[in-house]
C-alpha positions in Angstrom: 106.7 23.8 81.6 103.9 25.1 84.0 104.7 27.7 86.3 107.8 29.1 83.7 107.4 32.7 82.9 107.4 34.0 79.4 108.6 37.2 78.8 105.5 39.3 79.4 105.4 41.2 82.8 102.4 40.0 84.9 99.6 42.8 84.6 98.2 42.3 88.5 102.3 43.2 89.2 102.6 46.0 86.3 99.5 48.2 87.4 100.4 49.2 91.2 104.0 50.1 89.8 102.6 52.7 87.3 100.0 53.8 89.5 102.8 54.9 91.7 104.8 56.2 89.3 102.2 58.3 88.1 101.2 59.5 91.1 105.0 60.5 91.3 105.1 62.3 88.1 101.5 64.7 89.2 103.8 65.0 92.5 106.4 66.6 90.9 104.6 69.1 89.1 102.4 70.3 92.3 105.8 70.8 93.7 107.4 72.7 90.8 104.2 74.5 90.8 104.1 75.3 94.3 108.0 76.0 94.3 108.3 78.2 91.2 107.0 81.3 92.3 109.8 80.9 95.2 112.8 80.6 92.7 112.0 83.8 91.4 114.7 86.8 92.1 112.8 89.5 94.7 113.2 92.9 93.2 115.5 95.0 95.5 114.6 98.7 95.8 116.8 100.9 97.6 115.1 103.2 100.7 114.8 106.3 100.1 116.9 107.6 102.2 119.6 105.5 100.3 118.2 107.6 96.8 121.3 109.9 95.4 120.8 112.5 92.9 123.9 111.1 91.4 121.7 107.5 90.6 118.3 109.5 89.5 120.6 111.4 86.9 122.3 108.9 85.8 119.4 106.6 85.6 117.3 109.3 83.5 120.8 110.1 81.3 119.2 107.3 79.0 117.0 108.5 76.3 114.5 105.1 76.6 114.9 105.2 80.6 113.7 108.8 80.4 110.6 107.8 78.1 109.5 105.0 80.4 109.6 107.4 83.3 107.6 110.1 81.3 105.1 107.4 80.8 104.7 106.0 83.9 104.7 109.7 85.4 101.8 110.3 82.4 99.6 107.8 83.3 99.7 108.2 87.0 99.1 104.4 87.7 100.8 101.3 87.7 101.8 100.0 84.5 103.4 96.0 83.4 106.7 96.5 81.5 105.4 96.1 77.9 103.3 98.9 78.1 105.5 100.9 80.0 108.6 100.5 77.6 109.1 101.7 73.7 107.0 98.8 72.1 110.4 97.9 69.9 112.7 97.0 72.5 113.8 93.4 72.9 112.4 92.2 76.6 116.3 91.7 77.9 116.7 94.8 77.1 113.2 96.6 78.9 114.6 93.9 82.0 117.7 95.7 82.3 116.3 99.2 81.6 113.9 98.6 84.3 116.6 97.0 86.8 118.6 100.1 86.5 115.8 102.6 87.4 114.9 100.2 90.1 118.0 100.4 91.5 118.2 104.3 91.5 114.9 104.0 93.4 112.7 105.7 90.5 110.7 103.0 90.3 108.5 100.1 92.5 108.5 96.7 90.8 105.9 94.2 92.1 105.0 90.8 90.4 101.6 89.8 89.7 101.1 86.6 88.8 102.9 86.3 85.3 103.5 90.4 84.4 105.9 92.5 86.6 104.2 96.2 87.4 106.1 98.8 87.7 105.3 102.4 89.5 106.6 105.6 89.9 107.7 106.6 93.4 107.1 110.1 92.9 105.7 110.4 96.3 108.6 109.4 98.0 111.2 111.3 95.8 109.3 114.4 96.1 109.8 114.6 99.7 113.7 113.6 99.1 114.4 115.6 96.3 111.2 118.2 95.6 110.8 118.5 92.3 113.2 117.2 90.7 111.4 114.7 88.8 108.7 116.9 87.8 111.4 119.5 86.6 113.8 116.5 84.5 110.6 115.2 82.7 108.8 119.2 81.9 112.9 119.8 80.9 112.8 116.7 78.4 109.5 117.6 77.1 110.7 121.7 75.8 113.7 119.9 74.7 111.6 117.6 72.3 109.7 120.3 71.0 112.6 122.4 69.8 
């Protein structure tokens, strides 16, 4: 029976096809790669002229979202959220601490690379509300004392 197949594929046949599937497989992660970054959520932050008082109160009415402001106001610089939040907080939690002082417009989130930075935006709230801040975290500080 020349010419009749056995059951082994032909190799001259088999290599092309998983050269190309390969090549497939390394296209779909440069894609996923390239695309990631793009599935990411943007971080909304309100204007400033949007601010309330009511928001920045209620915001700071939490005990942990008061501490990360005092240590972001503290350190005067950017921060990522690990350092920024109480070291024993689970990360969903920090996520939502932070979304809701980002959406009082307290803080600037930015993403670099892997870790999101967060900032104060002490500038811009000073000339909205002068003071106010300043006064809410020297408040919390004479109240920890006592």
């Amino acid at each position: 029976m020349a010419g009749h197949r056995t059951g082994a594929p032909d190799e001259a046949l088999v290599s092309p096809i998983v050269q190309k599937f390969k090549i497939i497989e390394l296209l779909k992660i440069h894609i996923l790669v390239a695309i990631f970054p793009l599935m990411q959520r943007p971080f909304v932050h309100p204007a400033v002229e949007d601010v309330t008082l009511e928001s920045i109160l209620y915001a700071l009415a939490d005990p942990v979202r008061l501490e990360i402001i005092k240590t972001l106001s503290s350190e005067g610089c950017s921060m990522n959220c690990s350092k920024a939040a109480p070291a024993d907080l689970p990360k969903s939690t920090q996520s939502h601490h932070f979304q809701v002082l980002r959406e009082a417009g307290l803080i600037r989130s930015e993403r670099r690379g892997t870790e999101v930075v967060n900032s104060l935006r002490c500038t811009e709230l000073d000339k909205r509300f002068p003071g106010v801040i300043a006064s809410i975290v020297k408040a919390s500080e004479k109240t920890k004392k006592r």
